[in-house]
C-alpha positions in Angstrom: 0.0 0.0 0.0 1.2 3.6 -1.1 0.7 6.3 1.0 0.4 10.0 0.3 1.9 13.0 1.2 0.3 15.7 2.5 2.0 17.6 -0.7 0.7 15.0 -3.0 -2.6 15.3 -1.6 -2.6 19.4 -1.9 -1.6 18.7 -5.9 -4.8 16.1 -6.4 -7.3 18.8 -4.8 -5.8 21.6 -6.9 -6.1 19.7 -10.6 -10.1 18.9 -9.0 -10.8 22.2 -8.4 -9.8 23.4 -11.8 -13.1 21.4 -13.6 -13.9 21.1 -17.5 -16.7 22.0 -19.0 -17.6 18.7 -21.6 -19.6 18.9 -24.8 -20.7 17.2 -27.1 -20.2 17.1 -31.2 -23.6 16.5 -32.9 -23.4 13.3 -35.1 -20.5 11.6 -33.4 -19.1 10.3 -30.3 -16.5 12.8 -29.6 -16.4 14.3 -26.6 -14.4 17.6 -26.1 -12.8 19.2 -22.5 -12.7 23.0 -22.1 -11.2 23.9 -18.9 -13.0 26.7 -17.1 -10.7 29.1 -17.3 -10.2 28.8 -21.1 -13.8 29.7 -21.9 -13.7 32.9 -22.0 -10.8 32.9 -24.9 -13.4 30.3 -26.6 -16.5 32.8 -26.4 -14.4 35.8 -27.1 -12.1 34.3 -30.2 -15.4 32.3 -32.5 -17.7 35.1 -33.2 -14.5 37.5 -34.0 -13.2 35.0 -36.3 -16.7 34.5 -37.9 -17.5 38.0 -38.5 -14.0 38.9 -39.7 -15.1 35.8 -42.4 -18.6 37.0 -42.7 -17.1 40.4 -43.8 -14.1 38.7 -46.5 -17.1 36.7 -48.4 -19.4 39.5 -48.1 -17.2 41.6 -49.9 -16.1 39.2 -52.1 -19.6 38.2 -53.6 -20.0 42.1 -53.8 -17.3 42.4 -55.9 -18.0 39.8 -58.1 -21.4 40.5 -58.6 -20.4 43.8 -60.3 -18.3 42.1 -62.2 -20.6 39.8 -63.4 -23.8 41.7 -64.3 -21.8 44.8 -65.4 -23.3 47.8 -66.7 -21.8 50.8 -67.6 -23.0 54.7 -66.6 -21.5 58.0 -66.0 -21.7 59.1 -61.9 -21.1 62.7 -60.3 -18.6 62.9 -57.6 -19.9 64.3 -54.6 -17.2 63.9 -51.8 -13.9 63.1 -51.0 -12.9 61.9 -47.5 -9.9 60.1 -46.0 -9.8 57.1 -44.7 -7.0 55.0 -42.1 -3.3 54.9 -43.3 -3.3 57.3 -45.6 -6.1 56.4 -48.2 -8.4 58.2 -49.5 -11.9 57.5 -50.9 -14.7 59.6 -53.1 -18.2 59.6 -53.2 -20.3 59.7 -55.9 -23.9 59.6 -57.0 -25.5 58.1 -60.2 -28.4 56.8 -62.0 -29.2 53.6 -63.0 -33.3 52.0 -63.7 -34.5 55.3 -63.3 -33.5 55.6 -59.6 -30.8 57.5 -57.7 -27.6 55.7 -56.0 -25.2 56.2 -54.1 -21.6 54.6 -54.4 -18.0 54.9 -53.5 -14.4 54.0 -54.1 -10.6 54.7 -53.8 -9.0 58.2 -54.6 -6.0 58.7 -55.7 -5.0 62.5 -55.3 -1.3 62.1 -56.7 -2.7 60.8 -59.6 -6.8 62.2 -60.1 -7.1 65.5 -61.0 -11.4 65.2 -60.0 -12.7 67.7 -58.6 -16.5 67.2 -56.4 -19.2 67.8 -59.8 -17.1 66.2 -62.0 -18.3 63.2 -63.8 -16.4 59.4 -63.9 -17.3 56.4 -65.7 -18.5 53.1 -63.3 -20.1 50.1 -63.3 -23.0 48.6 -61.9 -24.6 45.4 -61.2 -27.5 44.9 -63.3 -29.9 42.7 -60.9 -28.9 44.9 -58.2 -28.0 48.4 -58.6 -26.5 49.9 -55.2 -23.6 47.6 -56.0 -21.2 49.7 -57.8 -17.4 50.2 -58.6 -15.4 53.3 -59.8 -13.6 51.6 -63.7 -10.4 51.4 -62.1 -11.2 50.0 -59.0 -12.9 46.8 -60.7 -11.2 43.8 -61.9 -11.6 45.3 -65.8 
């Protein structure tokens, strides 16, 4: 018979009093251990990491929409405005199906020589007008 020592005893109670928290993945027999005090990294980390996704396909499909359904019109710019590390970004207003939008896209002041009123060429998605790009900012 082995007997423990009081320091041994001290260690068991300590990895008890930790815990898990146990679940269950649907449609198998796996079972997964969280310790308690990594939960917080769990709740914190997923919803951040599906919202930064959510955004990156979002903007993708946008994109590509445009690019698919393309039409061509001429849009007023109504605004420029700048944006984090040193970009900058315009504003601009057009017509498409009879109805007014609004879109906007990159500006690039050593280069553009636009002025607010002036007019640039974009494109616009056909099924859905609201989604628009300036010409050069598409994949064109």
């Amino acid at each position: 018979m082995i007997k423990l020592k009081n320091k041994d005893r001290k260690m068991k109670t300590k990895k008890e009093e930790v815990g898990y928290y146990t679940f269950s993945i649907p449609l198998t027999e796996k079972k997964i251990k969280i310790q308690k005090k990594e939960i917080g990294y769990y709740i914190f980390s997923v919803p951040l990491i599906v919202f930064v996704v959510y955004l990156v396909v979002g903007g993708v499909l946008k994109q590509t929409s445009v690019s698919r359904n393309a039409e061509e019109t001429y849009a007023i710019i109504t605004e420029f405005r700048s944006g984090p590390r040193g970009s900058y970004y315009l504003s601009y207003r057009y017509f498409a199906n009879g109805t007014e939008h609004q879109g906007g896209g990159r500006h690039y002041p050593k280069n553009d020589n636009f002025s607010i009123g002036d007019t640039i060429i974009i494109f616009y998605d056909a099924r859905r007008p609201a989604n628009s790009r300036p010409k050069r900012d598409g994949w064109w």
